[in-house]
Wavefront OBJ file of the C-alpha trace (Angstrom):
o trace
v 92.661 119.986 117.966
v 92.074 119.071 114.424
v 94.580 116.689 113.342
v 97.244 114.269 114.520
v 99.845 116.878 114.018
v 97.836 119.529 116.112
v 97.739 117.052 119.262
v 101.917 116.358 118.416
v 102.297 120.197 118.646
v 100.481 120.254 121.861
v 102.537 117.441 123.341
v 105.855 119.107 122.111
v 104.644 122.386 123.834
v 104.219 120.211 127.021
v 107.496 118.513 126.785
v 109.562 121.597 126.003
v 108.268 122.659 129.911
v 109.801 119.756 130.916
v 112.601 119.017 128.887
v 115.483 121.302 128.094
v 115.819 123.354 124.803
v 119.010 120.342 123.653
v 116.962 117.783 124.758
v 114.168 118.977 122.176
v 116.834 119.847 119.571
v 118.448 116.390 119.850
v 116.045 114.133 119.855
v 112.792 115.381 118.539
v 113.353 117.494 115.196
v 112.954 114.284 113.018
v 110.172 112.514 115.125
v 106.857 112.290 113.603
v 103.178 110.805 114.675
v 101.978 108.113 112.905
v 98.988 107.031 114.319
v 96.525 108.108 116.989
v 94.097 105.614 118.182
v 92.556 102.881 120.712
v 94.693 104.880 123.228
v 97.887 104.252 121.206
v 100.210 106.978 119.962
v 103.038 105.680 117.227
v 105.638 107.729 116.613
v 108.522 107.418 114.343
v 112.360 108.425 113.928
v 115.027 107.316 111.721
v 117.373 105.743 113.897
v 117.202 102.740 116.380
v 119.486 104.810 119.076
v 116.960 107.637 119.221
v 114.036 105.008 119.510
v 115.907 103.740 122.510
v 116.474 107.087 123.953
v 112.818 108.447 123.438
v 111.360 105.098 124.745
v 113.658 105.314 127.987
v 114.543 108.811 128.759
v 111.298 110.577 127.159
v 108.646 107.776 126.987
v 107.241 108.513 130.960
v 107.061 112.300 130.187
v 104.900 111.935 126.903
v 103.122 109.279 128.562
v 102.023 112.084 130.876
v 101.581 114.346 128.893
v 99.158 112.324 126.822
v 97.297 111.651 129.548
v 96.967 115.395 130.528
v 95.493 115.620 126.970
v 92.680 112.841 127.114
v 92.702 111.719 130.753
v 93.637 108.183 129.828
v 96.494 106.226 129.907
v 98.126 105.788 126.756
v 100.465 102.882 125.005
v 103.219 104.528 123.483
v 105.389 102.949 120.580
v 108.305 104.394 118.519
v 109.433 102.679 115.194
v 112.654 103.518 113.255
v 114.039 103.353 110.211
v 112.206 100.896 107.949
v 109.993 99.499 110.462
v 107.913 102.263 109.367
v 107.320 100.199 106.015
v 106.536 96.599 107.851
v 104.081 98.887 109.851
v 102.115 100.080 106.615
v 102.239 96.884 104.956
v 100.788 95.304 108.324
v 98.237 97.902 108.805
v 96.945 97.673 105.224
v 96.737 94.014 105.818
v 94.535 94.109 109.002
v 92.266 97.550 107.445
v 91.473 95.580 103.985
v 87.299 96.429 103.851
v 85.995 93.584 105.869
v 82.422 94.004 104.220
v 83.978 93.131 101.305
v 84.637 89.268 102.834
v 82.669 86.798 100.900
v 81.619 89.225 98.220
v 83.091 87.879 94.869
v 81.597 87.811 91.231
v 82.010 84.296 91.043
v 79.436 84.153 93.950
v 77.176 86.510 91.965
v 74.802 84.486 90.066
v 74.297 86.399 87.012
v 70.719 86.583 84.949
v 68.681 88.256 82.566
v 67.335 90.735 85.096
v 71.465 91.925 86.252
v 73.582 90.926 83.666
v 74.564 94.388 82.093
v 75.293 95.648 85.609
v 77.342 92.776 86.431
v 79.220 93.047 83.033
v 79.752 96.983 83.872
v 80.692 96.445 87.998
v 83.461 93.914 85.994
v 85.234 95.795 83.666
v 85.018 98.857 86.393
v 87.170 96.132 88.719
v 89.595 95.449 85.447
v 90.058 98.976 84.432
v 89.245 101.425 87.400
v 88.755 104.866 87.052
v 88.802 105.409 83.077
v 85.555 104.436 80.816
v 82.425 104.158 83.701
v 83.459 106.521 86.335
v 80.945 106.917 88.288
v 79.166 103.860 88.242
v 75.522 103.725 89.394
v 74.045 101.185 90.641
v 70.506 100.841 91.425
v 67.088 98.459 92.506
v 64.853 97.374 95.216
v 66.451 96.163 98.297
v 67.745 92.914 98.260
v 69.078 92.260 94.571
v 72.507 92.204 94.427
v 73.493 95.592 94.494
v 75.959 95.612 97.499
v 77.416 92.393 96.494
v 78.152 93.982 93.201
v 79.865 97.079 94.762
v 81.883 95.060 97.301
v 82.837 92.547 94.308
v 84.383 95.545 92.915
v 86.520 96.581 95.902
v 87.582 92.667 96.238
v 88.974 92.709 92.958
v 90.903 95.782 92.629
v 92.046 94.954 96.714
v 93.062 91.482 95.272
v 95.265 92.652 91.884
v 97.031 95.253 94.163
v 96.458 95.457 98.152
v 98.193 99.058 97.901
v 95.385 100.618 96.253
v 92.962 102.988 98.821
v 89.728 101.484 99.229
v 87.174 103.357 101.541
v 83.324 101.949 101.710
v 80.474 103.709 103.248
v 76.268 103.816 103.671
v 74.600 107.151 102.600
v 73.465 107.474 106.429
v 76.848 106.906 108.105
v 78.566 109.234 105.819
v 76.075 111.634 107.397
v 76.648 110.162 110.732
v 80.364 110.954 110.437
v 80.156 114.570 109.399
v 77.993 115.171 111.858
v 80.973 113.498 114.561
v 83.636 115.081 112.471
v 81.690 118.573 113.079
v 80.988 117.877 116.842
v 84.635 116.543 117.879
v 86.382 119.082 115.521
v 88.178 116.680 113.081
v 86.860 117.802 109.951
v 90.429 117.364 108.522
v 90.594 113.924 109.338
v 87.081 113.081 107.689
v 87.877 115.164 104.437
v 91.358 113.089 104.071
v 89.654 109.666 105.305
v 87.461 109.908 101.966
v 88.871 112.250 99.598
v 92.164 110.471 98.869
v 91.393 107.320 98.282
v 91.568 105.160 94.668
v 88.524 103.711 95.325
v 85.400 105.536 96.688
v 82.504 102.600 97.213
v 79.357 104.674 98.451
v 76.249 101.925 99.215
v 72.164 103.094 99.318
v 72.964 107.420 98.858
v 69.251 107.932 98.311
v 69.722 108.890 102.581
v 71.933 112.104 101.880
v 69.146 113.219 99.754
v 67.853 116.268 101.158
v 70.681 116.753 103.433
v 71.928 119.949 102.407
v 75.234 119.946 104.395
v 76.144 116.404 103.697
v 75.250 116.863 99.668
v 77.368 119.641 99.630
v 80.048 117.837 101.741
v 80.004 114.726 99.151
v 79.810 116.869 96.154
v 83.586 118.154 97.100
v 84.606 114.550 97.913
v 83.444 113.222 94.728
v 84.489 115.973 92.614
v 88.018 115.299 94.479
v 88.494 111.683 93.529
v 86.627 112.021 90.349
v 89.048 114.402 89.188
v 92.286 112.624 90.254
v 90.732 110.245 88.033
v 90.118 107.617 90.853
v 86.923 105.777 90.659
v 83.735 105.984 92.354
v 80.847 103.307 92.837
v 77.547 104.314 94.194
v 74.564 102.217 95.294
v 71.000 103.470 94.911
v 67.395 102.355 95.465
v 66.526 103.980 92.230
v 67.670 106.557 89.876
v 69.032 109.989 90.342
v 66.228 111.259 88.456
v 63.511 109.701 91.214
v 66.025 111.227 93.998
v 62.810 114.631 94.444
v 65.453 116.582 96.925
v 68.705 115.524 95.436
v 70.665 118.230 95.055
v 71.026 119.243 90.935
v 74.774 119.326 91.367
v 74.920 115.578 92.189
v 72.502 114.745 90.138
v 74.187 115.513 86.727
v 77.378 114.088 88.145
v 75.488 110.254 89.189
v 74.129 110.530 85.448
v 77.215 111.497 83.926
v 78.793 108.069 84.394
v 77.150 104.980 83.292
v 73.985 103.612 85.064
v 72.822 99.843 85.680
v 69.627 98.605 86.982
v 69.079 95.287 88.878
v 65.358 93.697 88.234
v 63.641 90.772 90.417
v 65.224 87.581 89.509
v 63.736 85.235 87.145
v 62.505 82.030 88.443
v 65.545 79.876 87.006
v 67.794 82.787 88.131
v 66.197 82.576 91.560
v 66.805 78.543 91.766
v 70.748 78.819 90.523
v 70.775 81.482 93.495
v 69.521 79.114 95.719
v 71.562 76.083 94.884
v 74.846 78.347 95.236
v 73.749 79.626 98.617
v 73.096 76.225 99.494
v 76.229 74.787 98.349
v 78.340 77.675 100.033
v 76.974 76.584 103.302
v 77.430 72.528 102.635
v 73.503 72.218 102.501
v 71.976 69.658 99.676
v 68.425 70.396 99.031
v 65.931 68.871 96.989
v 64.759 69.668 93.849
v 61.011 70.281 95.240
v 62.627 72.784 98.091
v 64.525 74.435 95.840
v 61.597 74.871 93.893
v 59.314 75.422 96.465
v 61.494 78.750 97.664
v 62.204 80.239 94.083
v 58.684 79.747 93.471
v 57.450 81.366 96.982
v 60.058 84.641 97.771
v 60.469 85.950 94.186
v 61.858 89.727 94.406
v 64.104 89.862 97.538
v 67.813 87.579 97.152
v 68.644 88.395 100.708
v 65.396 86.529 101.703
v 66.214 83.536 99.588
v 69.947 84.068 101.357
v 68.468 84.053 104.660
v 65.852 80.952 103.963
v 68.674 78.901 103.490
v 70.838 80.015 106.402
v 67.432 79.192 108.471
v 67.690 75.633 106.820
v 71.229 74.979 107.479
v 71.037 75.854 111.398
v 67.859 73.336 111.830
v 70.203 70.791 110.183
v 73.076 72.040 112.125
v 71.788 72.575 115.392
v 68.750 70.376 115.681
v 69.711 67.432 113.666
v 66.537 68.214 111.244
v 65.982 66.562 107.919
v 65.361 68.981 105.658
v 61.316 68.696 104.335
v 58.797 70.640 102.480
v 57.236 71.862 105.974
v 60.712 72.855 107.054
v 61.323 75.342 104.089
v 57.665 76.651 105.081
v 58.767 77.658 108.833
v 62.469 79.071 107.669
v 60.483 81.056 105.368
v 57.966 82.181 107.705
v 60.596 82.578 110.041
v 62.874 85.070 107.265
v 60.109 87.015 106.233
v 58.613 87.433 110.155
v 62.097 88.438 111.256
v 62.566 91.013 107.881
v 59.781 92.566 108.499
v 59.523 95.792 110.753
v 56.660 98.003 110.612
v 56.598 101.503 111.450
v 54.314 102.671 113.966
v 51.722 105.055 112.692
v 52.971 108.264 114.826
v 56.800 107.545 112.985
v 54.972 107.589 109.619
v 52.800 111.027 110.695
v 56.273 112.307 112.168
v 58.619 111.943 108.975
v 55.598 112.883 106.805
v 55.286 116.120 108.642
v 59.146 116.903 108.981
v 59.537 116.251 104.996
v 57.024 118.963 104.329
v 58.137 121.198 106.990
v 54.912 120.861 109.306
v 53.648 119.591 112.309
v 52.455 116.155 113.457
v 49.339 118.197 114.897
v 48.865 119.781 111.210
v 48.294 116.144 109.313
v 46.620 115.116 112.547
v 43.974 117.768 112.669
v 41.393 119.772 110.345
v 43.596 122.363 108.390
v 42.646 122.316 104.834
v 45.530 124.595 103.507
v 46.402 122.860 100.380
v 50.115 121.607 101.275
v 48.669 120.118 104.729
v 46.337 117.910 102.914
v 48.646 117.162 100.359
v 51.075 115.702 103.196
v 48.382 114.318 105.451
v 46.910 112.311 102.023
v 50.676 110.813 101.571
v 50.779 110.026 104.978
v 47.869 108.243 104.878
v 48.674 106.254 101.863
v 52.074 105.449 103.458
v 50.143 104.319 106.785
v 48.107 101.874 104.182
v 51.303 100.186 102.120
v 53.837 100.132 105.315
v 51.541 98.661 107.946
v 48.565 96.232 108.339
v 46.120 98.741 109.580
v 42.656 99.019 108.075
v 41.282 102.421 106.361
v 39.279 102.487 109.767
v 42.421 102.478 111.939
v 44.103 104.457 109.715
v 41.259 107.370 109.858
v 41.259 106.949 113.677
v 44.931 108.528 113.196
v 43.626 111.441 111.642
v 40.867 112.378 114.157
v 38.166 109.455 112.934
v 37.998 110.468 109.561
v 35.943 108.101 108.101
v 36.957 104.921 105.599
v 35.900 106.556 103.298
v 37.413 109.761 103.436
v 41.158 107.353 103.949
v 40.616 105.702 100.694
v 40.148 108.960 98.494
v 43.259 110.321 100.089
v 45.315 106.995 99.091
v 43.417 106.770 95.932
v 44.523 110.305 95.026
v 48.381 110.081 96.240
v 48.065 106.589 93.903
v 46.853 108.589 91.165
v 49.385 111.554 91.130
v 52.063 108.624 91.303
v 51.447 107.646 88.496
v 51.051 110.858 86.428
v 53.815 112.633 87.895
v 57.296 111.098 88.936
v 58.055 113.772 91.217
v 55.475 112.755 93.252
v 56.812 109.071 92.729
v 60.229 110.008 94.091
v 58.731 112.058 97.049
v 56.621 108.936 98.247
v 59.511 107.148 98.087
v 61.983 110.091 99.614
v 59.736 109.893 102.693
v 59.424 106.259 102.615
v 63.469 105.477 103.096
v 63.103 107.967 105.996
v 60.716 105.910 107.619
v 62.608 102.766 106.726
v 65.767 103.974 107.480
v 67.605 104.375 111.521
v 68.973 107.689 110.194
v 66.903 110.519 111.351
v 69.696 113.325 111.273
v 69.057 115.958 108.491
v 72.722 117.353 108.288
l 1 2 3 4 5 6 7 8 9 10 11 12 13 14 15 16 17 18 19 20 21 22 23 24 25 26 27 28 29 30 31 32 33 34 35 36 37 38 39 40 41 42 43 44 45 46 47 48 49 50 51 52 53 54 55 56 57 58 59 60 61 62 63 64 65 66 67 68 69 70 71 72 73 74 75 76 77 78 79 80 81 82 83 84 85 86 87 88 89 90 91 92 93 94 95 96 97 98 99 100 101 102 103 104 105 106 107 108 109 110 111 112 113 114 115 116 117 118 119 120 121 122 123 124 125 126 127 128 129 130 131 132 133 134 135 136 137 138 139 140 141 142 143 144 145 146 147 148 149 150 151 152 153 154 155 156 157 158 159 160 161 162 163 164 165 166 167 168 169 170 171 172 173 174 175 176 177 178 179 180 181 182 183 184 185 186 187 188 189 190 191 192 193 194 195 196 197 198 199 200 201 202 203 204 205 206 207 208 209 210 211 212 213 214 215 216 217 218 219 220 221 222 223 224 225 226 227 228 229 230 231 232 233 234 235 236 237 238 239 240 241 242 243 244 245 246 247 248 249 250 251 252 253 254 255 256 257 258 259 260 261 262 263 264 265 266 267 268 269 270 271 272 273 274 275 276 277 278 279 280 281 282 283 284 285 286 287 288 289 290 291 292 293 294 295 296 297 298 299 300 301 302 303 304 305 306 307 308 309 310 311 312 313 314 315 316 317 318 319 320 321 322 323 324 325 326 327 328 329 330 331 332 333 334 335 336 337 338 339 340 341 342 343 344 345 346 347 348 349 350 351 352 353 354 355 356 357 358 359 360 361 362 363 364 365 366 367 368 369 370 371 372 373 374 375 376 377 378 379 380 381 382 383 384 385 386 387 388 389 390 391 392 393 394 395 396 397 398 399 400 401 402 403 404 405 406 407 408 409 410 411 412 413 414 415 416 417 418 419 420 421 422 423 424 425 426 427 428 429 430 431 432 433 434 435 436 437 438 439 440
């Protein structure tokens, strides 16, 4: 079954065993599904008698037959007439993007390094879906970027609650393809996203190299794009740095208008802090804010999270707020942030992203795309971990230091020369960083 309306057919064929051919004719032609879910089917009909009727008469039988269906018992309601409309209203109410809670652009302290793509996320909220359509988005983790997107989707929710608003990671838009597939409600998925007024797509560097989910996003976007609704997409860099992004996509991202984030400055970084702080009813001094601008200077979540560490010392152990307790809430953000890969998971997505074999960047074969991969691999083993070129080479069948450091040397090298290679370091490196390790 594929669709609401495909399980409604399949209860009517279960009630027409049951009830008689004027039963069915009576009270069923204008009775429609609504909703589906939590083990709760809605149905509606235009008048309050026939409510009554299907609720008393009718209600145990599709109760039943529900439950033949998906082995569970199932809440039934029927709404006529306009209740239909209080319903929508409601439901809009309680679906409004709760990601976007919090995320406003006058919480968005706005510098030198983000000010053009605060200026453009702006007059995409005032003026949706005509001049920057799609907007892009991009910079190192931890700048802004989300809070810009979801700023967007607060505003437009704000001026007129009606308006469609679906948000979704790269990964879990591969995650739910991949469900959609499995559980046969490809329908369901295609409608979820394609009809909305505002498409909100956060880090889509993961559906790089995804064949099936590129192609399935290249028919969602080219859906809304061409109703003229708008789309805003998130990215840790540019399309053009995106190695196995499909060409198709790619002209379409750099079609619309495109806005970097940069590191905050250090007077950026402070105003960030004293917001945060202020937000959360926390005074701090001029030395701590200082202090913390001064020691986590390219990662705004970090800064977030220092003084969320601050405010639960005060909170919850009655601490006054010193120089040495900003030193353990930022050792304590940055120790908690951090999650290194294990050396096999770096060998593993290495090996998958050139189509080889842990054993092949492991072992002695020279063939010129194995040591290409097993070189990256090692150079990814030396930025993402704390392992020394000696642990490193004991990886790799104790190769020596020295034989480690030409390889990293080397992938270093063609980095810089080529940005292809650039955007395949960093393809491989988002696998590793990333949960997602479906290749839909």
């Amino acid at each position: 079954m594929n669709s609401l309306q495909d399980i409604w057919n399949e209860i009517m064929k279960i009630l027409s065993k049951e009830l008689t051919p004027t039963a069915i004719a009576t009270w069923f032609p204008d009775c429609v599904p609504v909703e589906l879910e939590d083990c709760r089917l809605i149905l509606h009909t235009p008048k309050g008698f026939k409510r009554d009727i299907i609720l008393t008469r009718f209600g145990d039988t599709i109760k039943k037959a529900l439950y033949d269906l998906f082995s569970c018992d199932f809440e039934l309601i029927v709404l006529a007439g306009d209740e239909i409309n209080d319903y929508v209203s409601q439901k809009k109410d309680e679906t409004s993007l709760p990601e976007m809670a919090g995320y406003t652009f006058d919480r968005f302290i706005v510098g030198n390094s983000n000010k053009f793509a605060h200026a453009a996320a702006v007059a995409v909220a005032d003026n949706p879906g005509k001049n920057y359509n799609p907007l892009f988005i991009y910079g190192n983790s931890g700048l802004g970027k989300t809070h810009l997107l979801l700023a967007i989707g607060q505003a437009i929710h704000e001026r007129d609650p009606s308006k469609k608003i679906a948000y979704i990671k790269g990964d879990e838009f591969t995650n739910q393809l991949v469900k959609s597939i499995k559980d046969g409600t490809g329908e369901e998925f295609r409608t979820k996203y394609r009809n909305v007024d505002l498409f909100l797509v956060d880090d889509i560097q993961f559906i790089a190299g995804k064949q099936q989910t590129q192609n399935e996003f290249f028919h969602t976007f080219n859906n809304i794009y061409e109703a003229g609704h708008q789309i805003v997409i998130t990215s840790d860099r540019p399309p053009l740095e995106m190695s196995l992004l499909d060409d198709r996509l790619r002209t379409r991202f750099e079609g619309g208008l495109m806005a970097d984030i940069q590191p905050p400055d250090l007077e950026t970084r402070m105003a960030i802090i004293r917001n945060k702080a202020a937000q959360l009813g926390l005074l701090l001094s001029d030395e701590a804010v200082s202090y913390i601008a001064s020691t986590i200077t390219a990662n705004i979540r970090q800064l977030e999270g220092v003084i969320k560490r601050l405010t639960a010392y005060k909170e919850i152990l009655n601490d006054v707020i010193t120089i040495d307790s900003v030193k353990r809430a930022i050792a304590d953000v940055i120790r908690i942030g951090t999650d290194i890969p294990k050396p096999e998971y770096i060998i593993r997505e290495t090996a998958k992203y050139y189509s080889l074999k842990d054993d092949d960047l492991r072992g002695q074969n020279r063939a010129k795309n194995v040591a290409m991969a097993r070189q990256v691999s090692m150079y990814l083993m030396r930025s993402l971990t704390n392992l020394s070129l000696k642990d490193i080479g004991a990886e790799y069948e104790d190769r020596n230091h020295a034989t480690v450091l030409s390889s990293i040397r080397k992938v270093e090298d063609l980095m810089q020369k080529d940005p292809k290679m650039a955007g395949v370091v960093r393809d491989i490196t988002s696998n590793i960083t990333s949960n997602n390790a479906i290749d839909l």
